[in-house]
DRENPA-3360 file (N, C-alpha, C; in nm, 2 decimals, always signed):
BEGIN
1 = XXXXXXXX = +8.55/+8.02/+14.15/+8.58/+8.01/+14.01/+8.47/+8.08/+13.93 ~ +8.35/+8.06/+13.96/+8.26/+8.13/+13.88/+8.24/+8.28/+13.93 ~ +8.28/+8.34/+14.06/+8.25/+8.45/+14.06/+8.39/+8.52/+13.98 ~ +8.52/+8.45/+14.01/+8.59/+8.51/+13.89/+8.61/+8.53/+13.75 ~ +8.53/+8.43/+13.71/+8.49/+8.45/+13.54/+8.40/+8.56/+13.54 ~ +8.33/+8.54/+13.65/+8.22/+8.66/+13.64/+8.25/+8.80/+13.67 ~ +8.36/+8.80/+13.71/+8.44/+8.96/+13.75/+8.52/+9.00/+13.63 ~ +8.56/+8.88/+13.53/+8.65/+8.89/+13.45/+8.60/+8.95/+13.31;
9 = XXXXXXXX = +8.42/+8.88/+13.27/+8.36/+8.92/+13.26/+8.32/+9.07/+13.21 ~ +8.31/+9.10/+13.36/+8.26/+9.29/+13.39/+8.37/+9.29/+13.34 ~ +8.47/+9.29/+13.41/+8.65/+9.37/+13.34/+8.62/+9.40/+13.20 ~ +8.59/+9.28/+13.09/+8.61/+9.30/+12.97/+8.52/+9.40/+12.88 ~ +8.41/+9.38/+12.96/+8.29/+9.47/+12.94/+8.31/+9.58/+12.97 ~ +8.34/+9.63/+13.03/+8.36/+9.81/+13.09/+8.49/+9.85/+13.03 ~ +8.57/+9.78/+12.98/+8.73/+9.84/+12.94/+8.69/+9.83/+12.77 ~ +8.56/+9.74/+12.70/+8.57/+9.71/+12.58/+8.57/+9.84/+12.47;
17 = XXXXXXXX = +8.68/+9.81/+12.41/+8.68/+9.92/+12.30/+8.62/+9.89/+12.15 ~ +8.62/+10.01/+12.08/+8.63/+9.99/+11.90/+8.73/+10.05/+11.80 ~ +8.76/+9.96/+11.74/+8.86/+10.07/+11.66/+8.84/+10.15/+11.53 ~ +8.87/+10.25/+11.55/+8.81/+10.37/+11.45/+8.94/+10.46/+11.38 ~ +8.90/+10.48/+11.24/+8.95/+10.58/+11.13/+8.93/+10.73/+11.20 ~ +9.02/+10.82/+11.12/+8.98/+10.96/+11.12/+9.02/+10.99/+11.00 ~ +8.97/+11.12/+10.94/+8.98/+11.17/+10.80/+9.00/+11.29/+10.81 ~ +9.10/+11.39/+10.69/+9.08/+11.50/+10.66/+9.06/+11.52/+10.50;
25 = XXXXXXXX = +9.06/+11.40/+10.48/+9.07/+11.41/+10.33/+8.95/+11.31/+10.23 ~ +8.96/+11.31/+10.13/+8.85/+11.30/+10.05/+8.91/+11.11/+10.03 ~ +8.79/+11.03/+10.11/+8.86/+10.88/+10.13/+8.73/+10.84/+9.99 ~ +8.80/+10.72/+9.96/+8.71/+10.68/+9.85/+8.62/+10.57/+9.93 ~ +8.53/+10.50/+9.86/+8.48/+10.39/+9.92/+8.53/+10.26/+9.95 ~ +8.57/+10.22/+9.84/+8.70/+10.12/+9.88/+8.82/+10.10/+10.00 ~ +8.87/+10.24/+10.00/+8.93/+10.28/+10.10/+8.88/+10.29/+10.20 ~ +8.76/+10.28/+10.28/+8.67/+10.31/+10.37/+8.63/+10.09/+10.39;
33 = XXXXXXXX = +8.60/+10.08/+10.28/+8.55/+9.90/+10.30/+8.69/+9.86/+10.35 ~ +8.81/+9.89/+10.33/+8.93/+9.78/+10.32/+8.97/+9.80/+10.46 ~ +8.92/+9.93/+10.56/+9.00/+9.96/+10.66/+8.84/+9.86/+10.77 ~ +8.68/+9.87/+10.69/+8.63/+9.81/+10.80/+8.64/+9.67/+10.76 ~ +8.72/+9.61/+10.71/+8.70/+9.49/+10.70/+8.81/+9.43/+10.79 ~ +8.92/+9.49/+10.80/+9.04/+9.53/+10.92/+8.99/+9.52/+11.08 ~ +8.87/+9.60/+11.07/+8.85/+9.59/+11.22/+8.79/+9.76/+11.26 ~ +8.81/+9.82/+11.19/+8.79/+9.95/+11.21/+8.68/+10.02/+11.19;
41 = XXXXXXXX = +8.58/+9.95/+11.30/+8.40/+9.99/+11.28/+8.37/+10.12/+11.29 ~ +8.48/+10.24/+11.30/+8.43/+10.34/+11.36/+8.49/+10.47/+11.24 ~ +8.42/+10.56/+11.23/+8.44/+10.67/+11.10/+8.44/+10.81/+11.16 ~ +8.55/+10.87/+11.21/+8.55/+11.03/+11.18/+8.60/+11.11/+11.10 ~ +8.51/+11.22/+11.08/+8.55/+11.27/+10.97/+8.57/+11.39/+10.97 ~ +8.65/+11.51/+10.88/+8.64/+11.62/+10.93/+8.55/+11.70/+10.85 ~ +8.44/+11.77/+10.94/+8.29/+11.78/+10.87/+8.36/+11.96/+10.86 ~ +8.40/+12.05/+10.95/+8.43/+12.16/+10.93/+8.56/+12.21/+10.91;
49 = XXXXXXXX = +8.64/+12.31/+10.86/+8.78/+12.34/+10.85/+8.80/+12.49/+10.88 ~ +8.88/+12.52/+10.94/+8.93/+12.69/+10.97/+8.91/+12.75/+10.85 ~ +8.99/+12.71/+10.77/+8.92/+12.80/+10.62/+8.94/+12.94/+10.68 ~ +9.06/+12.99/+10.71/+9.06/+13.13/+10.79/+9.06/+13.22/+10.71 ~ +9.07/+13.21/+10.55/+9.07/+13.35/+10.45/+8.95/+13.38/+10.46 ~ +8.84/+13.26/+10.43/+8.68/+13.28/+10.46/+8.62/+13.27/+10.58 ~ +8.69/+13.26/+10.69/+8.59/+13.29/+10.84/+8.55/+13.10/+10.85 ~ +8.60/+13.02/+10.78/+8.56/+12.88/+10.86/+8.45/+12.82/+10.75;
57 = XXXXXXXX = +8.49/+12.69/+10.69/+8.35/+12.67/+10.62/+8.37/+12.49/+10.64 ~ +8.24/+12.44/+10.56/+8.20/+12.27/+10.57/+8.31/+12.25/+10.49 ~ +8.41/+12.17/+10.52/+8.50/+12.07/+10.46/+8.44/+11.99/+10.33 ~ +8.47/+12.05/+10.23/+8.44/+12.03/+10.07/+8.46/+11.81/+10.07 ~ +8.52/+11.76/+10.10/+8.52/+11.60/+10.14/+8.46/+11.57/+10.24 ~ +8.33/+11.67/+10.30/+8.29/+11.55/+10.37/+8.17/+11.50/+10.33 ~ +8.10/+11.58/+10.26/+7.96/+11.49/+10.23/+7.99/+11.34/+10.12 ~ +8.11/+11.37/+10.03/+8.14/+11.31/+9.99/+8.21/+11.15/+10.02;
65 = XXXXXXXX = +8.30/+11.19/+10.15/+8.35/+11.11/+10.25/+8.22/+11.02/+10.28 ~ +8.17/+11.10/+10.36/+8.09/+11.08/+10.43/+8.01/+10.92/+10.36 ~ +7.96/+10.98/+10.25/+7.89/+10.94/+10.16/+7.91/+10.76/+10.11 ~ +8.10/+10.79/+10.06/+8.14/+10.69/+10.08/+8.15/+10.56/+10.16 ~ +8.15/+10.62/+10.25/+8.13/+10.54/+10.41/+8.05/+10.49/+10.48 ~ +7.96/+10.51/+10.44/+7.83/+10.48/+10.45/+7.79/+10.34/+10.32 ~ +7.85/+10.38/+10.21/+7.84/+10.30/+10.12/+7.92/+10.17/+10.18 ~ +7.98/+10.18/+10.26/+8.11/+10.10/+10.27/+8.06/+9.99/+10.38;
73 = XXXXXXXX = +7.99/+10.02/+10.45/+7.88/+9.95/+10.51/+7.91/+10.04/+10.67 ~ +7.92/+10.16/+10.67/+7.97/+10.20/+10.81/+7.84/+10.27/+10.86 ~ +7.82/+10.28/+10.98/+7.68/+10.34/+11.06/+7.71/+10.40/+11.20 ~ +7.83/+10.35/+11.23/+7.91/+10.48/+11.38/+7.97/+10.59/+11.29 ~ +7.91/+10.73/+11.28/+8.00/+10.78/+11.16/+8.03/+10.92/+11.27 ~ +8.11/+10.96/+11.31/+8.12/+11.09/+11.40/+8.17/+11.18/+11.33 ~ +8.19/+11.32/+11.34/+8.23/+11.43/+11.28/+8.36/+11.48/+11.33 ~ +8.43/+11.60/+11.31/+8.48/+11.67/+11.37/+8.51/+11.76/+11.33;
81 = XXXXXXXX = +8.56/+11.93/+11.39/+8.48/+12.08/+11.36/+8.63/+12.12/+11.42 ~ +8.68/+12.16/+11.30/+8.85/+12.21/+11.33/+8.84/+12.38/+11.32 ~ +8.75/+12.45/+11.44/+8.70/+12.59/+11.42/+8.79/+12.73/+11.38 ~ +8.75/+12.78/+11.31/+8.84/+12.90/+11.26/+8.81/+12.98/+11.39 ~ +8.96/+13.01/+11.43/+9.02/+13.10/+11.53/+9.13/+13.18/+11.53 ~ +9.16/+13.27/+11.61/+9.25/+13.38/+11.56/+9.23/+13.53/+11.53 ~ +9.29/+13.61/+11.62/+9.25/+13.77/+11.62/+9.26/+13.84/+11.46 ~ +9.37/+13.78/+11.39/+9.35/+13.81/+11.24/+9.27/+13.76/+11.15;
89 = XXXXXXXX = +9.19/+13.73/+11.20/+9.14/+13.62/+11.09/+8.95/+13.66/+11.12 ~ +8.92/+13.69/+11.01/+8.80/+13.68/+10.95/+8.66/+13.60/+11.00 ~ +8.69/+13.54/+11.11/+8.61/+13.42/+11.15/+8.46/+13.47/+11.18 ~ +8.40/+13.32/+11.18/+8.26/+13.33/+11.18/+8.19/+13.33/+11.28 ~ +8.11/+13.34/+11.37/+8.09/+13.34/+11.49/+8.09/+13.18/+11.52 ~ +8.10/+13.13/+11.64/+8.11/+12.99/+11.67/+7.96/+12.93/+11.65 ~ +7.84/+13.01/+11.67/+7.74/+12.96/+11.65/+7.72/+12.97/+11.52 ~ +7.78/+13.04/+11.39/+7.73/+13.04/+11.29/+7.80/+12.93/+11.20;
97 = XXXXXXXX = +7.91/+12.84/+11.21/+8.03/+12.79/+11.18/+7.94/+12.66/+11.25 ~ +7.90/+12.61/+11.38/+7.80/+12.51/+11.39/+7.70/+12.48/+11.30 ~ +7.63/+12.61/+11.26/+7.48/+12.61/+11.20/+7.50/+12.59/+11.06 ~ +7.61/+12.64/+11.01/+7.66/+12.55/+10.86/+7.66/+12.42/+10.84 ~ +7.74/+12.36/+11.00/+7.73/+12.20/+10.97/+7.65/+12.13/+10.99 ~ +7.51/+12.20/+11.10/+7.39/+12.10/+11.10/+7.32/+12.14/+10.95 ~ +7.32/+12.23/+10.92/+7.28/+12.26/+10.80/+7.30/+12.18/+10.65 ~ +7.43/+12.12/+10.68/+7.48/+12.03/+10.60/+7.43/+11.89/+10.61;
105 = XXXXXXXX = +7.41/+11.87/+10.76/+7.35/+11.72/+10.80/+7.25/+11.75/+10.76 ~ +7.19/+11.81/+10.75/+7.03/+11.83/+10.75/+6.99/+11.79/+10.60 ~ +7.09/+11.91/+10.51/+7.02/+11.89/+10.35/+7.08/+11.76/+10.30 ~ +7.18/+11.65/+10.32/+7.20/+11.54/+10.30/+7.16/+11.42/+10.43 ~ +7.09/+11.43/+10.47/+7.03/+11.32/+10.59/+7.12/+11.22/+10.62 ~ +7.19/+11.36/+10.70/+7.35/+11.26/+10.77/+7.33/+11.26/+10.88 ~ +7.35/+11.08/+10.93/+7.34/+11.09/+11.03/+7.48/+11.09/+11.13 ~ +7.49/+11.16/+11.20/+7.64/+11.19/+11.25/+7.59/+11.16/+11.43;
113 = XXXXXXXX = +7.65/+11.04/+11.50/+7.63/+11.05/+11.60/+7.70/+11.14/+11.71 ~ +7.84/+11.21/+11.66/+7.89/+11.29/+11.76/+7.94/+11.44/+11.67 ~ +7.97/+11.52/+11.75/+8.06/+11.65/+11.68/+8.19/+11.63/+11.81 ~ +8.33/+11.63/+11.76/+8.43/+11.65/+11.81/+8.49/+11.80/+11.77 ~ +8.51/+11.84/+11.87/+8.59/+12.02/+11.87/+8.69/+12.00/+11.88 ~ +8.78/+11.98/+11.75/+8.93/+11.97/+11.77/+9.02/+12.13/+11.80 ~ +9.06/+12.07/+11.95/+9.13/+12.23/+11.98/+9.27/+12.23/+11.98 ~ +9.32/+12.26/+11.86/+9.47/+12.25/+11.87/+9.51/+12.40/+11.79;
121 = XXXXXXXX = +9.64/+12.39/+11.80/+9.67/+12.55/+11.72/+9.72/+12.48/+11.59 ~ +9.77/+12.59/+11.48/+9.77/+12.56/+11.35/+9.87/+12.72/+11.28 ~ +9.98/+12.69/+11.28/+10.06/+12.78/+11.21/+10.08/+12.82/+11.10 ~ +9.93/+12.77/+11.01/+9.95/+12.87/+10.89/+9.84/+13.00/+10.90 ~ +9.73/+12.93/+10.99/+9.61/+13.02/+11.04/+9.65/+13.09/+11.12 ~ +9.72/+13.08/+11.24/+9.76/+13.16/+11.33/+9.63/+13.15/+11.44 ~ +9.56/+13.05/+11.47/+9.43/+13.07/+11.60/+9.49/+13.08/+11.71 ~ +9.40/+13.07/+11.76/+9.38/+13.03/+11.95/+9.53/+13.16/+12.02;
129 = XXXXXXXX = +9.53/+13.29/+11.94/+9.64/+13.36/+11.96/+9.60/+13.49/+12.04 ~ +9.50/+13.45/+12.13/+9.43/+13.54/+12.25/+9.52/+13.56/+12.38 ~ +9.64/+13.46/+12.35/+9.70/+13.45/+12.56/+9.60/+13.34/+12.60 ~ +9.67/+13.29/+12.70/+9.64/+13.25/+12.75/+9.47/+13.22/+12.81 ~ +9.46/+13.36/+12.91/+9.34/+13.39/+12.94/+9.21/+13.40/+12.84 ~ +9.31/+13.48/+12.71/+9.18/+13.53/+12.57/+9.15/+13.38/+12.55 ~ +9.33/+13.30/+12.50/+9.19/+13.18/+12.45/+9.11/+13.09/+12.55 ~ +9.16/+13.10/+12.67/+9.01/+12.99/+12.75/+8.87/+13.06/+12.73;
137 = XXXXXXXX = +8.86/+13.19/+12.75/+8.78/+13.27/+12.68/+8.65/+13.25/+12.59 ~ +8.79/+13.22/+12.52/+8.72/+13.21/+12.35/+8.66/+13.04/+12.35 ~ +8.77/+12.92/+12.42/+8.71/+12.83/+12.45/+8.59/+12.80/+12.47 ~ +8.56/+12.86/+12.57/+8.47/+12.89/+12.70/+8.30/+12.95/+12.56 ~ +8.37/+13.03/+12.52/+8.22/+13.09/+12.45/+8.19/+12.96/+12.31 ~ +8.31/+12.92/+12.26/+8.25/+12.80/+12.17/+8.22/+12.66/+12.25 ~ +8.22/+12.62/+12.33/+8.13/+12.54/+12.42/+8.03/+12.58/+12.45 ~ +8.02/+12.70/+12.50/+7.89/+12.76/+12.53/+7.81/+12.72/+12.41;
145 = XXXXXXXX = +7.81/+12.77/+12.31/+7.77/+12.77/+12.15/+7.74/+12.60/+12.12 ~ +7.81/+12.56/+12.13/+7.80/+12.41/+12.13/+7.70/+12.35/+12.22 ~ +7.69/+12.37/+12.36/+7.61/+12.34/+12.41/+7.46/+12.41/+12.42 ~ +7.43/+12.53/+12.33/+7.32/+12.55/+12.28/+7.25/+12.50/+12.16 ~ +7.34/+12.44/+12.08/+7.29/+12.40/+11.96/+7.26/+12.25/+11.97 ~ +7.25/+12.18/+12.09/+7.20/+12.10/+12.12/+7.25/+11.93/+12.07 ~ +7.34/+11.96/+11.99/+7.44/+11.81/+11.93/+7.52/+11.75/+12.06 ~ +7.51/+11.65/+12.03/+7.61/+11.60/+12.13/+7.76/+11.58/+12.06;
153 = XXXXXXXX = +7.84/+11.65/+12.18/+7.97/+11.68/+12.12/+8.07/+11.61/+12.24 ~ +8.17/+11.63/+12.20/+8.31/+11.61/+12.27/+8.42/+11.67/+12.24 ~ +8.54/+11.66/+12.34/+8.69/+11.76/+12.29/+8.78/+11.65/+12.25 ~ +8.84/+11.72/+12.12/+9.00/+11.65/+12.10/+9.09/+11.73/+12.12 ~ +9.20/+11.67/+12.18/+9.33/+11.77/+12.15/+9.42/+11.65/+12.28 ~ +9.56/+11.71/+12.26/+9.66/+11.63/+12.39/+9.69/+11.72/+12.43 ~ +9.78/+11.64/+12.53/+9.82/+11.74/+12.67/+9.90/+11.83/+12.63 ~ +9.99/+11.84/+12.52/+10.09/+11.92/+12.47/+10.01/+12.04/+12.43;
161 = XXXXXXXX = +9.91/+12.02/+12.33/+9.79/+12.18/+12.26/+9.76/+12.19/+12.33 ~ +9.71/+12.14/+12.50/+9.62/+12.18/+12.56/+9.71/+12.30/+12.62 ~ +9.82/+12.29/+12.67/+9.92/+12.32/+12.75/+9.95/+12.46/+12.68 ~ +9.95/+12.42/+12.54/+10.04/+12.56/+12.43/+9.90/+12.67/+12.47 ~ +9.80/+12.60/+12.45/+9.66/+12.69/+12.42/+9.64/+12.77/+12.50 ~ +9.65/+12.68/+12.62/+9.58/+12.75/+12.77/+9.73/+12.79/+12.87 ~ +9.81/+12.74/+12.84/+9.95/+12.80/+12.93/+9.92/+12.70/+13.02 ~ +9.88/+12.59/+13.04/+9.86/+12.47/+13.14/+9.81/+12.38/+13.13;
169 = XXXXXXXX = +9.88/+12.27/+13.11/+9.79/+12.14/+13.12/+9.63/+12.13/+13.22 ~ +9.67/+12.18/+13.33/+9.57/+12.17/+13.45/+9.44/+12.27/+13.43 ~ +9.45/+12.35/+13.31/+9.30/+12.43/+13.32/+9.20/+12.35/+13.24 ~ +9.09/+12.37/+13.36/+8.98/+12.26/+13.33/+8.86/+12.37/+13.20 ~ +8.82/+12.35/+13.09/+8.69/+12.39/+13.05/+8.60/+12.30/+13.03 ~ +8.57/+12.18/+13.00/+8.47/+12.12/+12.98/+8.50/+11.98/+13.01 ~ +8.53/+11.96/+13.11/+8.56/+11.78/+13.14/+8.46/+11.72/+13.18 ~ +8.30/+11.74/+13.17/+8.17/+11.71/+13.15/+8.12/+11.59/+13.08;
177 = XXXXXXXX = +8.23/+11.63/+12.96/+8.18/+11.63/+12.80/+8.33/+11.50/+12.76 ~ +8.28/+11.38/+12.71/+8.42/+11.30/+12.64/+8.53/+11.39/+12.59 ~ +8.60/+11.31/+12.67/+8.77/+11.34/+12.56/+8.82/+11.24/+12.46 ~ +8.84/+11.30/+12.35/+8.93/+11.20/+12.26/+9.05/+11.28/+12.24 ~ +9.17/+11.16/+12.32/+9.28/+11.24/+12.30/+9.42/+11.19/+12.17 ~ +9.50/+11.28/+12.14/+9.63/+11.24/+12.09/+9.73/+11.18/+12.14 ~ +9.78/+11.07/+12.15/+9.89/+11.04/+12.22/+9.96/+10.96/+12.13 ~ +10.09/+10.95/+12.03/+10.13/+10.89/+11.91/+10.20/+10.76/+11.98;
185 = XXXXXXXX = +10.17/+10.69/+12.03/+10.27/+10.61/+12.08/+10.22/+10.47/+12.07 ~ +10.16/+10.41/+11.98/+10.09/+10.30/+11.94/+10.05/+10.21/+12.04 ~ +10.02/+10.30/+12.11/+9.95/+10.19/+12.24/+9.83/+10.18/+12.22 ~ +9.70/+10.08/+12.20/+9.58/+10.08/+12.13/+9.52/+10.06/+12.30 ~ +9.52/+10.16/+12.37/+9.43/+10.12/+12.49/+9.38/+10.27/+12.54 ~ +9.28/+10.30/+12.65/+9.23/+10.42/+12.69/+9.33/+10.52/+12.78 ~ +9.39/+10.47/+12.87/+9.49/+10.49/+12.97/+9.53/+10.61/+12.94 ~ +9.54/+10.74/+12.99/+9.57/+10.83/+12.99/+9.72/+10.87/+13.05;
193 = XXXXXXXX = +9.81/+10.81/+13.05/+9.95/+10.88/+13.10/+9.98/+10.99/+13.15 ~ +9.93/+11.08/+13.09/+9.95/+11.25/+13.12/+9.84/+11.31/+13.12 ~ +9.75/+11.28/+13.23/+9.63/+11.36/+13.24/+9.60/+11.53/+13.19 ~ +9.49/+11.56/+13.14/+9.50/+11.70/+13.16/+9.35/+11.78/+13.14 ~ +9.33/+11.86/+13.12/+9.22/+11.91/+13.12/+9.07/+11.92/+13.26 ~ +9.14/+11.87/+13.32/+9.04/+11.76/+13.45/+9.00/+11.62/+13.41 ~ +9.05/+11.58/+13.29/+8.96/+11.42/+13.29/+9.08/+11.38/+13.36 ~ +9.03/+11.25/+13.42/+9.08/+11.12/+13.46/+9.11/+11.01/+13.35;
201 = XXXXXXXX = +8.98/+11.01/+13.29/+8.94/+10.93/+13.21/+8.90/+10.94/+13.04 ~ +8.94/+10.88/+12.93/+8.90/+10.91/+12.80/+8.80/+10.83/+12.74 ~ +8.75/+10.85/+12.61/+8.66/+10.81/+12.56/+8.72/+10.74/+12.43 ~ +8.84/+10.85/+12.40/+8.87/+10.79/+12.26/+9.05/+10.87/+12.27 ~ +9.11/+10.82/+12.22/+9.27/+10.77/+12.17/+9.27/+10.76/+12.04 ~ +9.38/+10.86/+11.98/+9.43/+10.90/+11.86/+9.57/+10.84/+11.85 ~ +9.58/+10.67/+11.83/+9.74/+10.62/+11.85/+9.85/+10.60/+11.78 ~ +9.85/+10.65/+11.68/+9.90/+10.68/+11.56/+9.82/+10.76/+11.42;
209 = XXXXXXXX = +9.94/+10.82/+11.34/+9.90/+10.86/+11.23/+9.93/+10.83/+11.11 ~ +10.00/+10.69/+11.14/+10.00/+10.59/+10.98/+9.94/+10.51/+10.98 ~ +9.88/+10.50/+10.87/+9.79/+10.44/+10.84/+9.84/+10.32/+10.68 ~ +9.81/+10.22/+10.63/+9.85/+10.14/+10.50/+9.76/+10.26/+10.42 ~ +9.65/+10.30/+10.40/+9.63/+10.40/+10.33/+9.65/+10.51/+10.30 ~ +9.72/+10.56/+10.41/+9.81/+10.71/+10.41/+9.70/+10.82/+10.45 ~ +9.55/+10.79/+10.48/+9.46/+10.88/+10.46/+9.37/+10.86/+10.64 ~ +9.44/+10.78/+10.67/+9.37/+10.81/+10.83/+9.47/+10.82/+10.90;
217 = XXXXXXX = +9.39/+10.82/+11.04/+9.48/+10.84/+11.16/+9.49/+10.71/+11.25 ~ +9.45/+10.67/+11.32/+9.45/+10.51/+11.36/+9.36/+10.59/+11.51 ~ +9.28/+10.51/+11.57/+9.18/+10.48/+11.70/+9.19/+10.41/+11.76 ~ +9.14/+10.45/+11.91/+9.04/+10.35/+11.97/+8.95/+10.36/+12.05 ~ +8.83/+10.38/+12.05/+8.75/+10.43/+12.12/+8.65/+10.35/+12.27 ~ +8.59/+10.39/+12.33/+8.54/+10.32/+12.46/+8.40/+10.27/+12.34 ~ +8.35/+10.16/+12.38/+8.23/+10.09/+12.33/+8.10/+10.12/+12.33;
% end
């Protein structure tokens, strides 16, 4: 009996999650207090945006966001970097589109425990429109870039963008590094159904995108 409480225990501890917001938009503070009083200890936000007329810039709501949220009594506050991509498009180098947003952490003393690289395509921008090969590529060199600038980062995207981007669920580029994936199906657990990229395993789950405030996405992340 006691070694199975004590197994039951580990179980709960190794599987334990948190549940977390995401943002693209300008959340107020109130709106940020009402979702952690819910349960929702966790804050991402989107710190960069394709911005493809201008080559990629800091998301005008996040210091603001940010800011909010912090007010709100939040202190897991993670980012995320929605990179301007696309052979027509004006873009900024991937190391210079990073150096704007530590730049940003920097001159408001934000503290952001992760950057997420959200890699999905986007049809008003037109990105990740290299083929196949071009965009692993191009993948390939903004990891690189990421992994010089020294943040600790992670990938978002689901098996469906992965698949459109790269022409395959199964091409591996950084399964090193956490995945936070999309999967809309209100299932609030890690379990991955349709593996892809090489993970086995995730970090964080995107399980919906309604929200009672209309302004997040719904989470759940590993603890």
């Amino acid at each position: 009996m006691i070694l199975t409480a004590a197994l039951l225990l580990l179980s709960s501890t190794v599987n334990a999650i948190v549940h977390g917001v995401d943002s693209s938009t300008l959340v107020s503070e109130a709106t940020y207090s009402k979702a952690l009083s819910e349960g929702f200890t966790k804050a991402v936000i989107r710190g960069y945006q394709e911005a493809c007329g201008s080559g990629g810039r800091v998301d005008p709501n996040f210091v603001p966001s940010y800011n909010n949220a912090r007010a709100a009594g939040y202190t897991d506050i993670d980012t995320y970097w929605f990179p301007c991509t696309g052979s027509g498009n004006p873009c900024k180098s991937y190391a210079t589109q990073i150096s704007e947003l530590s730049q940003t952490f920097k001159a408001n003393s934000m503290k952001i425990g992760r950057i997420w690289v959200d890699l999905e395509k986007d049809s008003v921008c037109n990105g990740w429109n290299y083929g196949s090969a071009g965009n692993l590529a191009q993948a390939q060199s903004l990891v690189s870039a990421l992994r010089s600038s020294g943040f600790v980062f992670g990938i978002y995207s689901s098996p469906g963008e992965w698949g459109n981007i790269f022409g395959s669920q199964s091409v591996v580029l950084a399964n090193d590094v956490p995945l936070w994936f999309a999967t809309f199906d209100g299932v609030e657990t890690l379990n991955m159904k349709s593996p892809f990229g090489g993970w086995t395993k995730a970090y964080g789950k995107q399980y919906t995108d309604k929200s009672a405030s209309g302004q997040f996405d719904l989470n759940v992340f590993s603890s």
